[in-house]
C-alpha positions as CSV (number, residue, x, y, z in Angstrom):
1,X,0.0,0.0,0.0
2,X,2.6,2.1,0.9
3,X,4.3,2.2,-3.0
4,X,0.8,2.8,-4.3
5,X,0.2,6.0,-1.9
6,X,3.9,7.7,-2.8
7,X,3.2,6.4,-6.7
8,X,-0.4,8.3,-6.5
9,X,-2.6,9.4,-3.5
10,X,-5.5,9.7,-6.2
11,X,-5.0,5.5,-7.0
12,X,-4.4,5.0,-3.2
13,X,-8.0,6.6,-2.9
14,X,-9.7,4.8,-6.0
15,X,-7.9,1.6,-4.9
16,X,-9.6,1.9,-1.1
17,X,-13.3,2.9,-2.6
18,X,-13.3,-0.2,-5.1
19,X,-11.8,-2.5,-2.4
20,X,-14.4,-1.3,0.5
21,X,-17.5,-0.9,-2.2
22,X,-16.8,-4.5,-3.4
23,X,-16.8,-5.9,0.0
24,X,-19.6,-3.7,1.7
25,X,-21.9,-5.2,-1.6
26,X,-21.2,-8.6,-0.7
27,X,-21.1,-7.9,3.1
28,X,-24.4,-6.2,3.3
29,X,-26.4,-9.0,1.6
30,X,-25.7,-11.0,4.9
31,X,-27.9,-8.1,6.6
32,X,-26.7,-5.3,8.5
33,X,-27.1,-7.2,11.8
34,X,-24.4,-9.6,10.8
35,X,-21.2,-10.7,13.0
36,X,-19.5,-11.2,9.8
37,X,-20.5,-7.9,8.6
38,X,-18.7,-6.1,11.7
39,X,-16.1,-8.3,11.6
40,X,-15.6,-7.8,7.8
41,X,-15.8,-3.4,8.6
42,X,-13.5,-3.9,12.1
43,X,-10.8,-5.7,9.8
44,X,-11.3,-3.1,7.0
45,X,-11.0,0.0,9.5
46,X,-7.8,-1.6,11.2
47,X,-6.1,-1.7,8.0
48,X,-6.4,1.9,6.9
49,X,-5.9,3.0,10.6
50,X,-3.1,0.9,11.1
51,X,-1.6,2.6,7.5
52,X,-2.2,5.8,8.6
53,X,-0.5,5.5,12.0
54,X,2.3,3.9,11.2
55,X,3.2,6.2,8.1
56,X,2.9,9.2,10.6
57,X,0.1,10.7,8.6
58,X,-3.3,11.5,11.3
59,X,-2.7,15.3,11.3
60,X,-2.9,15.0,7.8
61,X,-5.9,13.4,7.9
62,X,-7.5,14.8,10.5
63,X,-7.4,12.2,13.0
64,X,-4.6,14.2,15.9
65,X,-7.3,15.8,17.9
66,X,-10.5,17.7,17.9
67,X,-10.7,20.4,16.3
68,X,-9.0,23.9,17.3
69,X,-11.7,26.0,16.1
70,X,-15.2,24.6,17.6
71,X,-16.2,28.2,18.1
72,X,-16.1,29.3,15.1
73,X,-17.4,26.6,13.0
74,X,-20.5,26.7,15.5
75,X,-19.5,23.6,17.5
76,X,-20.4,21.5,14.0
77,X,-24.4,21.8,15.5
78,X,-25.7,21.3,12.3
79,X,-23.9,18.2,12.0
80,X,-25.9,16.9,15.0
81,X,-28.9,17.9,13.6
82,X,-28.8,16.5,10.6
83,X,-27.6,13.2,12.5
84,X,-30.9,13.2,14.6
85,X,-32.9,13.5,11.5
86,X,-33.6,9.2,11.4
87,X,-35.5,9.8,14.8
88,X,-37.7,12.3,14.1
89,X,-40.5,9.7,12.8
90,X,-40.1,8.2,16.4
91,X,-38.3,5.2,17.5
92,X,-38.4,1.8,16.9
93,X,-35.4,-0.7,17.3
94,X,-34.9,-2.4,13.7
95,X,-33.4,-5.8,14.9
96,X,-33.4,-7.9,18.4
97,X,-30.7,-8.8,19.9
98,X,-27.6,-9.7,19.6
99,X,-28.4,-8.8,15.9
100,X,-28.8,-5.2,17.0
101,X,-25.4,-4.8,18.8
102,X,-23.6,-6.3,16.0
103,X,-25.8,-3.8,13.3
104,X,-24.9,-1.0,15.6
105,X,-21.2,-1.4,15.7
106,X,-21.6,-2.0,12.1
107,X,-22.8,1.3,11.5
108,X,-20.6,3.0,13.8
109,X,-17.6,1.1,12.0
110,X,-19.4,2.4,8.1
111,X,-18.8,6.2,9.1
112,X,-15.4,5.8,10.2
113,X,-14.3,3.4,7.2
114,X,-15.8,6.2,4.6
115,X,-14.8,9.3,6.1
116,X,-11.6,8.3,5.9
117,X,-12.0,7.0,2.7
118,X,-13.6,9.7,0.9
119,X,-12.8,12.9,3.0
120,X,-9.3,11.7,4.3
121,X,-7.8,9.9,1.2
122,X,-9.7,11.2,-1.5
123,X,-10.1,14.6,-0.9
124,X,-7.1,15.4,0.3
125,X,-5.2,13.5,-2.8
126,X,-7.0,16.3,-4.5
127,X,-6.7,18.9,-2.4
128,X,-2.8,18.5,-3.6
129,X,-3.1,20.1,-6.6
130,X,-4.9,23.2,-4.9
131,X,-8.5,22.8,-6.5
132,X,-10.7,23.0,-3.7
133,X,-13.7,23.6,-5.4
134,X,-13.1,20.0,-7.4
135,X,-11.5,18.5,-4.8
136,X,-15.4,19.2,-2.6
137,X,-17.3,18.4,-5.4
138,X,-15.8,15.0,-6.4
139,X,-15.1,13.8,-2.7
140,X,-19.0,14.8,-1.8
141,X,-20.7,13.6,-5.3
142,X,-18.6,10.4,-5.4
143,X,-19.5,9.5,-1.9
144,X,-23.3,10.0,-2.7
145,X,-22.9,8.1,-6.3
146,X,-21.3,5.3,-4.2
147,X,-24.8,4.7,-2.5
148,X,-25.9,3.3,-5.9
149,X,-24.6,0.0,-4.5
150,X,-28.1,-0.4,-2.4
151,X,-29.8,-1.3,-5.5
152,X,-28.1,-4.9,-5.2
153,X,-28.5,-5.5,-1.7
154,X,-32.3,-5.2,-2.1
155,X,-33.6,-1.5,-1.7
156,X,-36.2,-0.2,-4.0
157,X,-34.6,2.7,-6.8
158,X,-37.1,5.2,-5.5
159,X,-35.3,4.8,-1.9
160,X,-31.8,4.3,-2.8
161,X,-32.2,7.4,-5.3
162,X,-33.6,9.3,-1.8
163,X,-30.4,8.0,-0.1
164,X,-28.0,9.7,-2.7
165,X,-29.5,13.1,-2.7
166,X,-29.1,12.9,0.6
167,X,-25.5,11.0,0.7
168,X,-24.4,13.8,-1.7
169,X,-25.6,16.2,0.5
170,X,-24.1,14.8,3.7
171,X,-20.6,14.6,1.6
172,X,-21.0,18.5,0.7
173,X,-21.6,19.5,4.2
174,X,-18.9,17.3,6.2
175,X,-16.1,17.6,3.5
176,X,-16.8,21.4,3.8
177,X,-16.6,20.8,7.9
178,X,-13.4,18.8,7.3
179,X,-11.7,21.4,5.2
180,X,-12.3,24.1,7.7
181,X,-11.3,22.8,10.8
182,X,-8.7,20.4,9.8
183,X,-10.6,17.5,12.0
184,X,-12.4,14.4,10.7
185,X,-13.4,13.5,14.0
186,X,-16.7,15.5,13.9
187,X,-17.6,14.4,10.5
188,X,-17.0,10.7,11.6
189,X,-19.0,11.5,14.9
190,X,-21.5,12.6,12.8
191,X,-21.3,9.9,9.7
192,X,-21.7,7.2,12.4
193,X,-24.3,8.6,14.7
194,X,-26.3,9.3,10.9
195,X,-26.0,5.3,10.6
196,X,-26.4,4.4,14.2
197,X,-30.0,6.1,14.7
198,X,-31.1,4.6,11.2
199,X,-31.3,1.0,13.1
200,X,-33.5,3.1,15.1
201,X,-36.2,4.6,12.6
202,X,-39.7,3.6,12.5
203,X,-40.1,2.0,9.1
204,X,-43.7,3.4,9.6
205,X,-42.8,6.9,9.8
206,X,-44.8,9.4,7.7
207,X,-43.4,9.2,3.9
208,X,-44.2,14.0,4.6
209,X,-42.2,13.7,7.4
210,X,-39.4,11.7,5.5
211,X,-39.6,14.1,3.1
212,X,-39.4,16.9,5.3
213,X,-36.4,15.9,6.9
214,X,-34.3,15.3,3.8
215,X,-35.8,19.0,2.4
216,X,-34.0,20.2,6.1
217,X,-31.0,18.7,5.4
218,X,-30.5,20.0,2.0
219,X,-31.2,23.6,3.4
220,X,-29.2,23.4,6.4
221,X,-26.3,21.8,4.0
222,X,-26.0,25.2,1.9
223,X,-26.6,27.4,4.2
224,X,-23.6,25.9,6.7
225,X,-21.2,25.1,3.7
226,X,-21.9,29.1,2.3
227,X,-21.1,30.2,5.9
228,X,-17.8,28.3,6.2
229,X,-16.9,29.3,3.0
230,X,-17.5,33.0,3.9
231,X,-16.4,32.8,7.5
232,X,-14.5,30.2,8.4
233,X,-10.1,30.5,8.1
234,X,-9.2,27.4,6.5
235,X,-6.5,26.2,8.9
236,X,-2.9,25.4,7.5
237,X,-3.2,22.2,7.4
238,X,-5.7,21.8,4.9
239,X,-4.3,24.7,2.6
240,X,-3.7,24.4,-1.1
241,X,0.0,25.4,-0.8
242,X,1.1,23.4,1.8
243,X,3.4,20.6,0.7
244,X,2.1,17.1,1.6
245,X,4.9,14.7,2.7
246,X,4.8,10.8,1.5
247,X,4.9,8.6,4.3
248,X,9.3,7.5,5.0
249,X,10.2,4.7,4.0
């Protein structure tokens, strides 16, 4: 792994989304509230944290610490609310147990595998060449287009089209999060929590409501991502003209 990433961050990145879309597609027919699910995403998620760690790269990729400037990226609450959004129709627990602990780790485990994925590797491969604009687009529209992969693991096309608007949304808002405050922690927070509470959503919640709630997060994506944009610093770490080290050999 380590001669594809200093051959070509951008290959590093498509080589991690085919690898982890292959394997979720096959994973997820077992069900989400399969051991061999977790245990597929735990061994996935060791391997790229393991990389990053040991190639000195989690400042890079946003994985050091919180982030410096909570204040002024308005402690991310948007984020939150658009991760409470599944538990607005009420609550209902989707599996029993043990089948809901395993789904739940699952979940927790899918945010962390593609934040890294598409906002640490991805984006910031692009962010190299000092394209932002591109480098947001791409990482947030790819991340949404990858959602297409629910149409083989039995999900209607009128829901799994529904998921991507919102998936593409999502990627806007926490790529824009990531850029400005130079921590992925909040968007993984946030990525996992999404996918948590979804084990929790009435599946008899009002199709309005539904509706509603995805109308909310669209709005709430522009108007956070205009005001980071406008009024956020974009910390050093994730500027254009910074030089990006290859991990030593």
């Amino acid at each position: 792994m380590k001669k594809l990433y200093q051959k070509s961050e951008i290959l590093f990145a498509i080589f991690w989304i085919v690898l982890y879309t292959v394997l979720m597609g096959n994973l997820r027919n077992l069900g989400d509230d399969s051991p061999y699910m977790m245990i597929g995403l735990i061994v996935i998620c060791a391997l790229m944290l393991l990389f990053v760690w040991k190639n000195g790269l989690t400042e890079k990729y946003g994985l050091s610490g919180w982030a410096k400037n909570s204040k002024s990226m308005l402690w991310f609450f948007p984020l939150w609310v658009i991760a409470s959004l599944n538990l607005w129709g009420g609550v209902a627990a989707k599996y029993p147990l043990p089948g809901l602990l395993f789904a739940a780790v699952s979940m927790a485990l899918v945010g962390v595998a593609e934040e890294l994925i598409f906002r640490g590797f991805l984006f910031k491969a692009m962010l190299k060449d000092g394209d932002v604009k591109t480098a947001v687009i791409v990482s947030a529209v790819t991340f949404g287009l990858g959602h297409i992969v629910n149409l083989f693991t039995g999900h209607e096309l009128a829901e799994t089209l529904l998921q991507m608007v919102f998936a593409v949304a999502f990627g806007f808002v926490v790529t824009m999060a990531f850029y400005k405050s130079g921590s992925l922690l909040p968007a993984v927070l946030a990525h996992s929590l999404t996918d948590v509470f979804s084990l929790f959503a009435r599946s008899d919640a009002s199709p309005v409501l539904n509706w509603a709630a995805h109308i909310v997060t669209i709005v709430m994506t522009v108007a956070y991502c205009i005001y980071l944009a406008r009024r956020v610093p974009t910390p050093a770490c994730n500027s254009p003209a910074e030089r990006e080290e290859s991990p030593q050999a």
